[in-house]
C-alpha positions in Angstrom: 14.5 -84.3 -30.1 13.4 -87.9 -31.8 16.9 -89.1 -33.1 18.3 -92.5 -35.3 15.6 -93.6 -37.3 16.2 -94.3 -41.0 14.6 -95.9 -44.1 16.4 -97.9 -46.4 18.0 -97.2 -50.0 15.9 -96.8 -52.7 18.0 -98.5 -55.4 21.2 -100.0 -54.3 23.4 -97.5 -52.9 26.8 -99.2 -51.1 27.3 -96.3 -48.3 26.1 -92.6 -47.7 27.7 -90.2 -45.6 26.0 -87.2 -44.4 26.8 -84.0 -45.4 24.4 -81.4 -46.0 23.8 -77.8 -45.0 20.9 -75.8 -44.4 20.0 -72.1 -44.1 19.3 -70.5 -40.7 17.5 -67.5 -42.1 13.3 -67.5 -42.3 12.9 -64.9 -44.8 12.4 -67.3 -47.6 10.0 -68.7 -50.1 9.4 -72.5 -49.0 6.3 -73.9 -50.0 6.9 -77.4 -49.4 6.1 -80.2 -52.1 5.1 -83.6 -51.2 7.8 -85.9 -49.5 9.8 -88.3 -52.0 10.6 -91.9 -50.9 9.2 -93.7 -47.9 9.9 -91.2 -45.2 7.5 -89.7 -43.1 7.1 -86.3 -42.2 8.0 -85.5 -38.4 8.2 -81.3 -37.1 7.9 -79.2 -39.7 9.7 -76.5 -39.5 8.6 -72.6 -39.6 7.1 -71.6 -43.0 8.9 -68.7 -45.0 8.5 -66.3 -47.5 9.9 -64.2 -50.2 10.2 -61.1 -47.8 12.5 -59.8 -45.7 12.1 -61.3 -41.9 13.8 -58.8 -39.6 14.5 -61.8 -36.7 16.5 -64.1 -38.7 32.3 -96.2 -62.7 35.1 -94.8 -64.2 36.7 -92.3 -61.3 38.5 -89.9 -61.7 41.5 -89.8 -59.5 39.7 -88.4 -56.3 39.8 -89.8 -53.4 36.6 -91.6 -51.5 35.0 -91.6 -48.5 36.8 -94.7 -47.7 40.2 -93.7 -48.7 40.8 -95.4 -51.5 42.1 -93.6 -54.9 42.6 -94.8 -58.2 46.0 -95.9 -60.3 45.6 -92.3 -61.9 45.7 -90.7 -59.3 48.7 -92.3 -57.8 50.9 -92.2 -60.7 50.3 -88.2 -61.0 51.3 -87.8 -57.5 53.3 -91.1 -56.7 51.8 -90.9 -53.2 49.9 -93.5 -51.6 46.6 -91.9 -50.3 46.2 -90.9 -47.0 45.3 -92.8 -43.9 41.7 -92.6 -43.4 40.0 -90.4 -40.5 37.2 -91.0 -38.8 33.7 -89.1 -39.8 31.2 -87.5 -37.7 28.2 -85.5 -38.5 26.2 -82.9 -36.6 23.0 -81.3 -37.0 21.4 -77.8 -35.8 17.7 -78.7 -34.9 15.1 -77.2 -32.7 16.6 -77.0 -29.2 20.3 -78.4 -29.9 23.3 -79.9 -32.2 23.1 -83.6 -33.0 26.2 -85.4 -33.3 26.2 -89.0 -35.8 29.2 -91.1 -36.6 29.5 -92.5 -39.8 30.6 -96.0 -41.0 33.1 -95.5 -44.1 32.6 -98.9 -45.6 29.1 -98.3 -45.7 27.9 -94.3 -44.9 25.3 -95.3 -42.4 25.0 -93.3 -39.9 24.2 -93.8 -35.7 23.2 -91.2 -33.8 25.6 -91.0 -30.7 24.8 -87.7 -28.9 23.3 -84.6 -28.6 24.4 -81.2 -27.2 21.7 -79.0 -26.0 21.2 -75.1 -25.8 18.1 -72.7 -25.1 16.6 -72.3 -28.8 16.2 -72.8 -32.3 19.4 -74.2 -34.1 21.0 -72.3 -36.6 23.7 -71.7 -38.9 27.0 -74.1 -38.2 30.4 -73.3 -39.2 34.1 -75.9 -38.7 37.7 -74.1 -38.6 39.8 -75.6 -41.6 41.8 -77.6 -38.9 38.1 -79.0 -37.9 39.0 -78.5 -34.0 36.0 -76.2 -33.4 32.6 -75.8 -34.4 30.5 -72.4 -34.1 26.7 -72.9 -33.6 24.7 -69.8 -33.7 21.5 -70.1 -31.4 18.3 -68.0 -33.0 16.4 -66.0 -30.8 19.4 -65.6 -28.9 21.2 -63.4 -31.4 24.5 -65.7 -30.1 27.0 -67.8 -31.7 28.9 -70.5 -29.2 32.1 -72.3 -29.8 33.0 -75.8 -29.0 35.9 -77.8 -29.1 36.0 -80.9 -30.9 37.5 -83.9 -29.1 39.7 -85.0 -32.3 38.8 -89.1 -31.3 35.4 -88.8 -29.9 33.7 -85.7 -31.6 32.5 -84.5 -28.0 31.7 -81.1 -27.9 32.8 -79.1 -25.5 31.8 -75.1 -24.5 35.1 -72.7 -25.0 32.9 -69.7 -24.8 30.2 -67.5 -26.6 29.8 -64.2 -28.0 26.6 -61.5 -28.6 26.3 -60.9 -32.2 23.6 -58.1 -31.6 20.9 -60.0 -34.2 20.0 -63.5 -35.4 22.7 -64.6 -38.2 21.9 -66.0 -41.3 25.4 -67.4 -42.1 28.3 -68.3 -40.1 31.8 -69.0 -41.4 35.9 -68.9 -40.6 38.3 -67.4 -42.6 41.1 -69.4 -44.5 42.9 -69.0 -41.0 40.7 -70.2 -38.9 41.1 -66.8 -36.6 37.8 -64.9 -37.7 34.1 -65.8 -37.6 32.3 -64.3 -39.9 28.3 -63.2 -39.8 26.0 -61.9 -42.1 22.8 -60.8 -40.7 19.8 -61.0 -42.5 17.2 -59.2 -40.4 19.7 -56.5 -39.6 21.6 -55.6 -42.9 25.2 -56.0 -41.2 28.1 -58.3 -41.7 30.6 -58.1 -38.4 34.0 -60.3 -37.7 34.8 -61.7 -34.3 38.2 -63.1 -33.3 38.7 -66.6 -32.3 41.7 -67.4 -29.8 44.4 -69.7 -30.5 42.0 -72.4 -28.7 39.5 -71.8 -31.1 37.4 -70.3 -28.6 35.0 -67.0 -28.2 34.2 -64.6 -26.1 36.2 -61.2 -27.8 34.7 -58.3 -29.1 33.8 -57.6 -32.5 36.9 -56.3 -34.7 34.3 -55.3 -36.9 30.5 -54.6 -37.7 29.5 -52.9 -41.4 26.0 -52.3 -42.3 25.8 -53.4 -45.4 23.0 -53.7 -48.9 19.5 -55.5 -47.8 19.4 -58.6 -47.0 23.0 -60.3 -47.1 22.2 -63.9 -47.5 25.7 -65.7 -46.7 29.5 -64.3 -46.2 32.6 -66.0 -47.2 36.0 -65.8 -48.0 38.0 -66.6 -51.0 40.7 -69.4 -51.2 43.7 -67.3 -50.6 42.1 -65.3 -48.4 42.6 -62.5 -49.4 38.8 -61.4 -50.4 35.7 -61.3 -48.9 32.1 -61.9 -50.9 28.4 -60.8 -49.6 25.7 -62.0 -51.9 22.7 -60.0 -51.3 19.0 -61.2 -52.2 18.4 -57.6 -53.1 19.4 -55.6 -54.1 20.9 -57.9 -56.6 24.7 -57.5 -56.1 27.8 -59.4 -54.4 29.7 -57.2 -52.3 33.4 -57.5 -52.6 36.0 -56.6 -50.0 39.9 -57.2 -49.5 40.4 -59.1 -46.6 42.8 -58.7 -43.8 43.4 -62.0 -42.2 45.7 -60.1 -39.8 43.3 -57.5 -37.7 39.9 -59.5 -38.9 38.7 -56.4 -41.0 37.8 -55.4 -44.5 37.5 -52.8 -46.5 35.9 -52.4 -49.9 37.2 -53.6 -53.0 38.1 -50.9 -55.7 34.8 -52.3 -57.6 33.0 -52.6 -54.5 30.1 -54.5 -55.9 29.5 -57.1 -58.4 25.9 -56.6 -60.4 24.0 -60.0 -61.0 21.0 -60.1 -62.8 17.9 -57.8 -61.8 15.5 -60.2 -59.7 17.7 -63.0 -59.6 18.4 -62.7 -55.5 22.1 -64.2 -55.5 22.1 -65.8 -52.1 25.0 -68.6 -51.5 27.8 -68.6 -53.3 30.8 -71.2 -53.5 34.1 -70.9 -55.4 35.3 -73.9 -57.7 38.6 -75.4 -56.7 40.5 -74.0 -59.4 40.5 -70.7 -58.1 38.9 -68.6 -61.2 35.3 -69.3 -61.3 32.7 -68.7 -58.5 28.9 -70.5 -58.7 25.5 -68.4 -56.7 22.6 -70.0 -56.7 19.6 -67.6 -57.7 16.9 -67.6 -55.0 14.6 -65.7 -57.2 15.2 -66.5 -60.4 15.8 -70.4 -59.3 18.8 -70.3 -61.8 22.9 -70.9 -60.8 25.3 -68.2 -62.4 28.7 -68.5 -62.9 30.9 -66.1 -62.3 34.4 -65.7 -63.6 36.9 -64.8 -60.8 39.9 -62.8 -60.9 41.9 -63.3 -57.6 44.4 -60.6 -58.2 42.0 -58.5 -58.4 39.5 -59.9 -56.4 36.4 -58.9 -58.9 33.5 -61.2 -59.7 32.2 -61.0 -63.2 28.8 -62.5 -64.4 29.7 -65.2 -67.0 26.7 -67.4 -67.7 23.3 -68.4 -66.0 21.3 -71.9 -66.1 17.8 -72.5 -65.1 17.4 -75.1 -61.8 13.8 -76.5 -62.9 12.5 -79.1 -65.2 11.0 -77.1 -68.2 7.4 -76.3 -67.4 7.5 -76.4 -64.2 6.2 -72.7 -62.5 8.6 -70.5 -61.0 6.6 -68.6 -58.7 6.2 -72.8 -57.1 10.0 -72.4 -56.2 13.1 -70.8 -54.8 16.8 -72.0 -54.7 18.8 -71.8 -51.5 22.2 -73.8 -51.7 25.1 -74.4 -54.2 27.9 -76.6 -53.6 30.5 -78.1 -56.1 32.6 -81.3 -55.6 35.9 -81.2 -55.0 37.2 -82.4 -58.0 35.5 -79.2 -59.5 33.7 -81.4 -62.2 29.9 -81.3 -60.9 27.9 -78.3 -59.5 24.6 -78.8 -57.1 21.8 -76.5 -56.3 18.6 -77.3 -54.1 15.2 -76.2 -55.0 12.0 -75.5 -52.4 8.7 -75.9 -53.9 10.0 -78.3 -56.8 11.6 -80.1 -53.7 14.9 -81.6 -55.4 19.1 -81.4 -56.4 19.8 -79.7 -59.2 22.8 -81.6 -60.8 25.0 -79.5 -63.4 28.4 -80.8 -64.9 31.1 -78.2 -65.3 33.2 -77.2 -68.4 36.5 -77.9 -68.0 37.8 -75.1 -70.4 35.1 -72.6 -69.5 34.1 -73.3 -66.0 30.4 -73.1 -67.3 27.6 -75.5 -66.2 25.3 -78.0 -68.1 22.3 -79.2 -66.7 21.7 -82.8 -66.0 18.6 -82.8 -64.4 16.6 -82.9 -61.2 16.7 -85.3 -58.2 13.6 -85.5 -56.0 14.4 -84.7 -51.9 12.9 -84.1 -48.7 10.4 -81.1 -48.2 12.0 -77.6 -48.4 15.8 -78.7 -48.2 17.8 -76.0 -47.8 21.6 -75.9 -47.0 23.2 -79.3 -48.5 26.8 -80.0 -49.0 29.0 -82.9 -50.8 31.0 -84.8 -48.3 34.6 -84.2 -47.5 35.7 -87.0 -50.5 33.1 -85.9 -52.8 31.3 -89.1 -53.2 27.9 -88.4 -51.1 25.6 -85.2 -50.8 23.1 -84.8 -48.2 20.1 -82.5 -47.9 17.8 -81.7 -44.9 14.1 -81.2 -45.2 13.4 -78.8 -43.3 9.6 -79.3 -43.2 9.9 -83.3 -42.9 13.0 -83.6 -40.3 14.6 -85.5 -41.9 18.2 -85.3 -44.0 18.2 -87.5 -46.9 21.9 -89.0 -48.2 22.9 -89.3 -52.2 25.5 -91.4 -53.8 27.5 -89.0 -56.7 28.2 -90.9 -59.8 31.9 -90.2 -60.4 31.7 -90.4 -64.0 28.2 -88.9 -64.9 27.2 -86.9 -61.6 23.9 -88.1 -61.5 22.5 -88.5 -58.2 21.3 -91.9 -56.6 19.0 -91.9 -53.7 20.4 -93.7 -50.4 18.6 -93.3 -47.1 17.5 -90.8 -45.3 17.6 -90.0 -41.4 15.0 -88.5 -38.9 17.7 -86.0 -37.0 14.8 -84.0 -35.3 12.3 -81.0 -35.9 13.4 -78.3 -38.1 16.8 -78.8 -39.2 18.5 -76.3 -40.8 21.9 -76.9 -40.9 23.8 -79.6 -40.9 27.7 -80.2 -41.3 30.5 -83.4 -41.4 33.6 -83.4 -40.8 36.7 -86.1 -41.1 38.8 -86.3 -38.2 42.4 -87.4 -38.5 43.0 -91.4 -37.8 43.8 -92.6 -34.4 47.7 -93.3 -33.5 
């Protein structure tokens, strides 16, 4: 697995941290456009398609990825910010996770390690104490657990369980006792426990079949619900959520209805609690959803189109959404058009408006804004490479920073701050 080359900013960009996710499915559209900037293209990874695949400025009070906050933000909390962690980054490739470190001053990033394991990378998943990190291995139809040496970022094996077919999403619950799978090939979502050490090797507490192909599985911020989007046939399963035994059971409106076509695939919730975004595979639109959490129903609120007008939407697909902590801007990547769609959010309404496309490596899937919201990251799958942005905190606009060869086929990739040093 090649590792730590980079090329350099395009524009001046002070630091990028990488943070970006990718999907660990192969049952997608990705017809990959040509490359953007002056990487080169090294392992391209396994070509998809829309089928089924049955084996797989002025801020704004935030804080940054250095730490630093502005005088708004401490006079509405009269608390200085808090002391600044230490960032790591890994990345699910072909044969293994990648570990990086990250310099906050600047967001570079050096590549410092890699943990093998006998196949493809896929889906990665962090408990919200960011101790352990969950690594499903395709073709393996397994999910291991590492622990996560809080100074270092060593991984080390705490055990592994079956999960009967290849996930397409891993995740924890709120309390960081439950992993959650959906399986694409196999139409099931099933829960496993995770000991106190953050380890596996329990049986399932639960395994549902569920609507074709379940694209991602996820709990809400109370935890108290749990949300399937399905590609088809169109709908977002909704359970209540038992954080106690690990199980569910269907809501009293047991599905939400999106759009016919659209194949709702990854869904995130906005931070304050009562709106939900899914990026449209299908439809290469993002809807918003309004969210009732006593409830725990999901209704369809508005929809947005991803592309540039005129561009052809049999040329694309969507695959990730992700919205920055602050809740003001909303992301979405597109394969074929090969880009981040940037949106900025209604602050009454929770709806989005578009602010245009951002040209990224070929077919990037997963993506994700770092930890302090100032930095997204996307990996091309089909160019191995992960390419870091720099969020403008006052317009949202994205500004190109460098981009990293992390190894052939990535497809997920994940950063995490660890707390500072004594």
């Amino acid at each position: 697995m090649a590792r730590g080359s980079s090329t350099g900013a395009v524009g001046a960009v002070a630091g990028i941290l990488l943070l970006a996710i990718a999907c660990g499915d192969s049952g997608d559209d990705g017809d990959a456009g040509a490359a953007t900037g002056s990487s080169t293209s090294t392992g391209p990874g396994e070509e998809g398609t829309r089928g089924p695949d049955p084996t797989t400025g002025d801020d704004t009070g935030e804080l940054d990825d250095t730490g630093t906050t502005t005088a708004a933000d401490e006079e509405s909390t009269g608390e200085p910010p808090p002391a600044e962690g230490s960032f790591w980054v890994f990345v699910s490739v072909t044969g293994g996770v990648s570990a990086w470190s990250m310099d906050p001053a600047t967001g570079e990033l050096t590549f410092v390690r890699e943990q093998p394991f006998d196949g493809p990378g896929g889906p990665l998943a962090v408990d919200p104490e960011q101790r352990s990190l969950y690594v499903a291995v395709r073709g393996a139809s397994r999910a291991d657990a590492y622990a996560i040496d809080q100074v270092s970022a060593e991984l080390t094996p705490t055990g592994q369980v079956d999960l009967g077919l290849d996930p397409v999403y891993l995740s924890t619950d709120g309390s960081g006792r439950h992993l959650l799978t959906a399986t694409f090939g196999g139409d099931q979502l099933a829960i496993f426990p995770i000991a106190a050490d953050g380890s596996l090797g329990g049986a399932a507490t639960q395994v549902l079949g569920t609507a074709a192909e379940p694209h991602s599985i996820l709990t809400d911020g109370s935890n108290q619900w749990l949300f399937v989007p399905h590609r088809t046939p169109d709908v977002i399963d909704q359970y209540a959520f038992d954080p106690a035994t690990g199980t569910v059971t269907p809501n009293a409106i047991s599905q939400a209805v999106a759009t016919a076509g659209s194949g709702p695939r990854h869904m995130v919730f906005h931070p304050d609690a009562t709106h939900a975004y899914v990026a449209n595979e299908f439809s290469d639109s993002v809807s918003t959803w309004a969210f009732d959490g006593a409830t725990g129903q999901l209704a369809l609120q508005s929809t947005v189109s991803t592309l540039p007008e005129g561009f052809p939407g049999d040329s694309n697909t969507c695959a990730d959404v992700h919205v920055t902590p602050d809740g003001r801007f909303v992301y979405v990547s597109n394969r074929g058009h090969d880009s981040i769609a940037m949106f900025s959010v209604d602050p009454g309404t929770g709806d989005l408006t578009a602010l245009g496309q951002e040209p990224t490596e070929p077919r990037p899937r997963e993506f994700e804004v770092s930890p302090r919201g100032r930095y997204l990251y996307a990996a091309g799958q089909d160019s191995g490479r992960v390419a870091g942005y720099a969020i403008d905190p006052t317009t949202g606009t994205l500004t190109p920073g460098s981009s990293y060869d992390v190894g052939d086929g990535p497809l997920w990739v994940l950063a995490i701050e660890l707390p500072p040093t004594e």
